[in-house]
N, C-alpha and C positions, 0 to 999 in steps of 0.2 A: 723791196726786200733784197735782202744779198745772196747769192746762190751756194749752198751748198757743197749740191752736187752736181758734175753736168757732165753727161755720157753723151759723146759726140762720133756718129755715123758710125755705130756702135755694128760689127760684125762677127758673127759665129759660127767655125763649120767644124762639123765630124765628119773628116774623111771627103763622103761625096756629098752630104747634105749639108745646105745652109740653112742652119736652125736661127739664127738673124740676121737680118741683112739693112745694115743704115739706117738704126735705129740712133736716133737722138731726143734726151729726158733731160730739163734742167729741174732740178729742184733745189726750192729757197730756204731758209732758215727760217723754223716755226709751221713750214705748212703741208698738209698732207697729202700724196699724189696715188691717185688709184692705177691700178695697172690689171686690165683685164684682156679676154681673150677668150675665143672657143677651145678646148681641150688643144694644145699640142702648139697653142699661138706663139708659145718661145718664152713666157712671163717667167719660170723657174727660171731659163737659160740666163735671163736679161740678170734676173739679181746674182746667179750664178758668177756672169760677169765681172758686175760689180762689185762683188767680195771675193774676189781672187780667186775662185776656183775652179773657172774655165778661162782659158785665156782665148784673146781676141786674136781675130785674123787681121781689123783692121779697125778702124777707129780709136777713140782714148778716154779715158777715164778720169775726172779731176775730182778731186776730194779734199774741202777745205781753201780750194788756190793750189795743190798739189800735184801733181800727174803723179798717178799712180796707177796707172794703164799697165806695167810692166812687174809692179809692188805684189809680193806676196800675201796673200790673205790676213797672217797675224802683222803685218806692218799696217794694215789698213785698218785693222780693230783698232791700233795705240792711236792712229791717226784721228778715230770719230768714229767709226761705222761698226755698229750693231748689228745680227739677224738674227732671224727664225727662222724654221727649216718646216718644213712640210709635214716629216717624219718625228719632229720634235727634237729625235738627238737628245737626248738627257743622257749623264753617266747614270744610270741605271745601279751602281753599283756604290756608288755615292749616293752619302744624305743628302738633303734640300740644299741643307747646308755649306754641305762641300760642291753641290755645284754652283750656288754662284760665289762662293770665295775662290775657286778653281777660274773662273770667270771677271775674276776682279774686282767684288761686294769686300765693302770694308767689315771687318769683324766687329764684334757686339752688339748687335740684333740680336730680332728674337730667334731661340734656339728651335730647329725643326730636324729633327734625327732619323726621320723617315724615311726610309727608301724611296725612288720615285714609283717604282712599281706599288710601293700601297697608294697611291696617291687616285682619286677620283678623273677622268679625262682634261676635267675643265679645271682641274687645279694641277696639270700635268703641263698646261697648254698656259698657266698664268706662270709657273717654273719656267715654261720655255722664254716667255717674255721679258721675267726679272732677269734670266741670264742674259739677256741680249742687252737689256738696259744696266747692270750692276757695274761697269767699266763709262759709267754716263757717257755717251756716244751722243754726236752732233747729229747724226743721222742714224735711223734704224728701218734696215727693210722685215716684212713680214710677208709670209708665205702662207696662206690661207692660212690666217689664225681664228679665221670664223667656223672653221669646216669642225664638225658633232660639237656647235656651240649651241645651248637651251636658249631662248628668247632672253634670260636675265646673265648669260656669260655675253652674248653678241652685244648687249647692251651694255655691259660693264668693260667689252670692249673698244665698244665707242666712248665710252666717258676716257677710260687709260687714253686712249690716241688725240683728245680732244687735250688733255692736260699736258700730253708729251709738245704738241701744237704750241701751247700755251707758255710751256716753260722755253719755246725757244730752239725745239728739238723738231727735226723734219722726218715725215713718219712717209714710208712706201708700202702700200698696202695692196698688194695683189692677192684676189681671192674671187671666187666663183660667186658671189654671192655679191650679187649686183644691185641689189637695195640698197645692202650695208655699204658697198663704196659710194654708190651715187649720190647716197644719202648724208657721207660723212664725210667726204675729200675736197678738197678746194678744184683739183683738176683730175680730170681721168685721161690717159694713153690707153687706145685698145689696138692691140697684135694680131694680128691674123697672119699663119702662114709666115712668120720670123719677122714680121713689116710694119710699122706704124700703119693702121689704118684709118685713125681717127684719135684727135686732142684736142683738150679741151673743158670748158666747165662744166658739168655733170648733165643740165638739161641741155645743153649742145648736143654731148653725146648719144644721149639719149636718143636723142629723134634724128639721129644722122642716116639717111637713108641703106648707106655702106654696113653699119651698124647692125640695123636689123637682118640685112644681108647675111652678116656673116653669121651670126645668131638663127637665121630661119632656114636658111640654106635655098633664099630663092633672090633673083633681081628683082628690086625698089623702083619704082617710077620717081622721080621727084612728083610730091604733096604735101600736104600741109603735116609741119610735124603732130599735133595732135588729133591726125586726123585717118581710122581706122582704116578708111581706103585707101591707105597708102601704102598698104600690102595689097601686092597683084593677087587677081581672083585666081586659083588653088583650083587645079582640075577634080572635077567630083569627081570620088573615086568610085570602082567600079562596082556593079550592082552586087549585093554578096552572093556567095557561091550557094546557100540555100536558100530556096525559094523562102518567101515571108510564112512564116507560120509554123513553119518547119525546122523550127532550132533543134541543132545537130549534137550530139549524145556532148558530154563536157569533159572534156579532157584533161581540166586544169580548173580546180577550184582552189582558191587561195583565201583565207579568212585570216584579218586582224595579224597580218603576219610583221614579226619584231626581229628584226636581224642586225647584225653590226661585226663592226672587228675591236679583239682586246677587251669586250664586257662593254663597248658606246655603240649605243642605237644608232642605226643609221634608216631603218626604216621603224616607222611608227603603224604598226594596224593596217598594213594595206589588204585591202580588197581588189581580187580580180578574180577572171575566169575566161578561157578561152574552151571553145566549142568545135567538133568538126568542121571542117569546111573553110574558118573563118579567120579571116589575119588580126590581131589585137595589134597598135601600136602604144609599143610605151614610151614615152617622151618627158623631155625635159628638161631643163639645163645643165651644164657640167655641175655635178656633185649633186644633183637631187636624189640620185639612188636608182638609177635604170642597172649598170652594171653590177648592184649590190642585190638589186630584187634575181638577177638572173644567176647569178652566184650562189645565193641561198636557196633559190628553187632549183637548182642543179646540183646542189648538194655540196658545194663545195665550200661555204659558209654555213658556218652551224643557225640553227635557227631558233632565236630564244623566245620564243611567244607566236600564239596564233597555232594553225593549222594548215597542212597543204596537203591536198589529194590528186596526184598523180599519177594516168591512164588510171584512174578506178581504183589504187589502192594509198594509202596514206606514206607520203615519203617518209616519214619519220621512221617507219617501218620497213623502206622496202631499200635496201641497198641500188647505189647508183650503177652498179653495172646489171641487175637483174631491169632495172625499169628503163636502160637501154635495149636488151632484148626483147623489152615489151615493146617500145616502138621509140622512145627517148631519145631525139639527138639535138647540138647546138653546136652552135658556129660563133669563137670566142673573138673574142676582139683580136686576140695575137693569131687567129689563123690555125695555128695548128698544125699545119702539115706538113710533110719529113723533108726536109732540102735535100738528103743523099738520094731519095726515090727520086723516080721519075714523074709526070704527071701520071704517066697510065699506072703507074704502081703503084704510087698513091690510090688511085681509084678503086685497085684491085683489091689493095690492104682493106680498105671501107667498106667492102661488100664482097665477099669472093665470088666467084663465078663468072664463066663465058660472058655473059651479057654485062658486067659491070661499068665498063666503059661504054660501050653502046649505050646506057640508059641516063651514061651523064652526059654526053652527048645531043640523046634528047634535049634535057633540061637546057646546058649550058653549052652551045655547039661551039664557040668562041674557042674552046679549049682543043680544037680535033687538031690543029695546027701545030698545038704544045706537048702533043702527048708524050714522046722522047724526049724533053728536057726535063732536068733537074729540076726539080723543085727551085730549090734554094737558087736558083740562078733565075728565076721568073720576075717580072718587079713586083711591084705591092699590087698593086691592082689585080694582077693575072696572079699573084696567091690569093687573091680572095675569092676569084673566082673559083679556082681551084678549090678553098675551104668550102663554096656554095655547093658545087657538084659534090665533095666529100659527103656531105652532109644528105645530099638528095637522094643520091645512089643507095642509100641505106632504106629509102623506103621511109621515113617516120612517120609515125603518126602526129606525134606532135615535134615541133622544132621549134626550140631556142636559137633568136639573132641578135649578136649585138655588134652594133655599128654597120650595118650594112654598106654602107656610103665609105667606110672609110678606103683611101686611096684609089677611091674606083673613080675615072675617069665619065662626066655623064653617059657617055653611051657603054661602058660599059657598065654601069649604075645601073640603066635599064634592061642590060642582059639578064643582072642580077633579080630584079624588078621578075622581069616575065617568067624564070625559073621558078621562083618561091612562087608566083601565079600561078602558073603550074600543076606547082606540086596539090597547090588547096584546093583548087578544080578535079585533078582529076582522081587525086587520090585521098582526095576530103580529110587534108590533115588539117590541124590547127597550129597558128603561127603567132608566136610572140615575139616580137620586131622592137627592140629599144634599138633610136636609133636619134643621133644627135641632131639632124637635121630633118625638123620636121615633115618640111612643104614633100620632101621623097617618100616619106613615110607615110604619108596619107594619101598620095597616088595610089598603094597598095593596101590599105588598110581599111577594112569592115565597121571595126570600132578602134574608139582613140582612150586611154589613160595617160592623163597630163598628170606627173611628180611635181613636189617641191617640198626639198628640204625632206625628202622621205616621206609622205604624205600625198594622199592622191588629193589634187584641188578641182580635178576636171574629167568625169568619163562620159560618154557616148556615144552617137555615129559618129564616123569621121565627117558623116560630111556636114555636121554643125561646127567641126572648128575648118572646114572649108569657107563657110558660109559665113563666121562671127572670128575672123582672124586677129581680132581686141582680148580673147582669149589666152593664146599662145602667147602674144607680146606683154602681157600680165607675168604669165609664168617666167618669161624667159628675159625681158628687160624690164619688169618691174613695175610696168604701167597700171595703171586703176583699170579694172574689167568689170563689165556689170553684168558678166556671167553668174552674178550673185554667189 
């Protein structure tokens, strides 16, 4: 087959970070190449890259026999090259129709006078498609075109990319949904941390020991790829904070709850509930819906279906800054906390009073060192810890975490680790922990809720998915589980 396209020791930085680094993809004419990765692996940046819109620090770009490593975006659309965008990108204010004649569709079709805003998700997200394809492009990349796709859109999206294949046209298909590539690409690239970490044909990838790695967030022995012990034994986690028999008042009931952004579901009917005392892990792959479920039960995502009753009263009802004063707090992904403060002002802002810092301190003592620095001058890691103590010092009863793991270096992942243990010990709050890397999650976790695709497929002790680890690699690479 003859190449395409072929991105050679491909590099990308903003400022101090290298968001790629020597990355190299060739792809052929007619075939489909997956490009996957844990949350932040670089796969936007890369096709970012490759359609002009970040430019490289190093490496080059060939398109058709072309370099166009240094080519502007619209010279590389005349050249072949199609996309899709994450966010869709529609003119919005343009009919159907004016956006792909805008886009380079020839005139006399059928007529569609519709704005995109009447348009239904999945016909918002076939818009975004025609536009990339109306200028017929040798190559077109997509950026999770599968994400709030119903079982008969992801499948009519495999048919579209198997005919783009077919007519001669080479399809990049990066997207979190790791059936649908593995299932439908001739080779898959998986990124981790801006890097090639693994290429190749789908069940290579699949059973690559690094793979699951980066996916579970623990070291791989080499074993047999299809063989469940080939995930290291997962410390049991620890015994729960109330005795057996003794289940502790419920802090968090959640029924059948239906959430989304823009009117598309993004969770379907989940079930959960966390109790005094006891850590819930929610888990799952990038885009199952861990950040969406915490969003919605924090109130900052509206909630279209189902029921949720929090500390004792029904959110729907109780405004979020009253059911913080109840005892409500979480710890967002971004952190949160003020760069102009200091660490100790920070702390103080979160809790007033003499003892404020002394009791984060307790929790999180790493920080006694930082207290006179800014914020905003700490790195990732030492803000998180920061966001952990913010959150502690307040006392909650119950706390929302998401990502706990992110930027934290492992030891200080386990500082993180023993403060939320802490907190459930000895002030018997309850914890909901969505947090991308399993094997850390369940060190700390009482009970486990495994997502996918918005959908709970997996709840109970953690330490059944210690014990039965064919589990989590179902959810998260796609594997056959006979967790029934």
């Amino acid at each position: 087959m003859t190449p395409i396209l072929d991105i050679a020791v491909a590099t990308v930085r903003f400022e101090a970070l290298e968001a790629l680094a020597d990355v190299s993809l060739t792809v052929d004419e007619g075939a489909i190449v997956g490009l996957v990765g844990p949350n932040g692996a670089g796969k936007t940046t890369l096709l970012d890259a490759v359609s002009g819109f970040v430019p490289l620090a190093a490496g080059t770009v060939t398109l058709g026999g072309v370099d166009v490593t240094r080519a502007p975006a619209h010279r590389r659309a005349r050249l072949g090259l199609g996309r899709t965008f994450q966010a869709l990108e529609l003119f919005d204010d343009l009919t159907v129709d004016e956006n792909l004649l805008v886009a380079g569709a020839q005139p006399g079709g059928p007529s569609d006078l519709r704005l995109p805003t009447a348009l239904a998700h999945g016909d918002r997200k076939d818009l975004a498609l025609g536009r990339a394809l109306a200028a017929r492009p040798r190559v077109v990349l997509l950026d999770e075109p599968a994400a709030g796709l119903d079982p008969a859109g992801r499948a009519a999206l495999v048919k579209r990319c198997r005919a783009l294949a077919a007519s001669g046209v080479a399809v990049v298909i990066a997207d979190h949904d790791l059936d649908l590539v593995l299932g439908l690409c001739d080779s898959v690239t998986v990124l981790d941390f801006g890097r090639v970490l693994a290429a190749g044909p789908p069940a290579t990838v699949r059973a690559d020991p690094a793979v699951v790695t980066a996916y579970l967030g623990a070291p791989t022995p080499a074993a047999g790829p299809n063989d469940a012990a080939a995930l290291p034994p997962m410390p049991v986690p620890p015994v729960p904070m109330l005795p057996p028999g003794e289940p502790g008042e419920v802090l968090l009931d959640v029924r059948g709850l239906v959430a989304g952004y823009g009117g598309v579901p993004v969770l379907h009917g989940l079930d959960l509930c966390v109790r005094e005392g006891e850590v819930v892990a929610l888990l799952g792959p990038n885009g199952a819906g861990k950040t969406t479920t915490l969003r919605a039960l924090s109130g900052v995502v509206p909630v279209a279906g189902g029921s949720v009753e929090t500390l004792g009263r029904p959110a729907a009802s109780t405004p979020p800054h009253r059911l913080a004063r109840r005892g409500l707090a979480s710890i967002p992904q971004d952190r949160g906390v003020l760069g102009g403060l200091t660490v100790a002002e920070n702390l103080r802002l979160a809790s007033p009073g003499r003892d404020a810092v002394a009791r984060a301190l307790h929790f999180v003592p790493a920080l006694e060192a930082l207290l006179t620095r800014r914020a905003g001058r700490l790195s990732g890691g030492e803000q998180q810890l920061l966001a952990v103590a913010r959150a502690l010092v307040r006392r909650p009863k119950l706390l929302f975490v998401d990502e706990l793991s992110m930027g934290l270096a492992p030891r200080a992942a386990r500082d993180a680790l023993d403060a939320l243990r802490a907190l459930a010990a000895e002030r018997r709050a309850g914890i909901l922990l969505a947090e991308q890397h399993p094997r850390l999650a369940l060190q700390l976790a009482d009970r486990a809720v495994v997502l996918s695709r918005g959908r709970v497929v997996h709840h109970g002790p953690a330490a059944d998915l210690v014990r039965r680890p064919e589990i989590l690699e179902a959810a998260y690479l796609g594997r056959a589980s006979s967790s029934g």
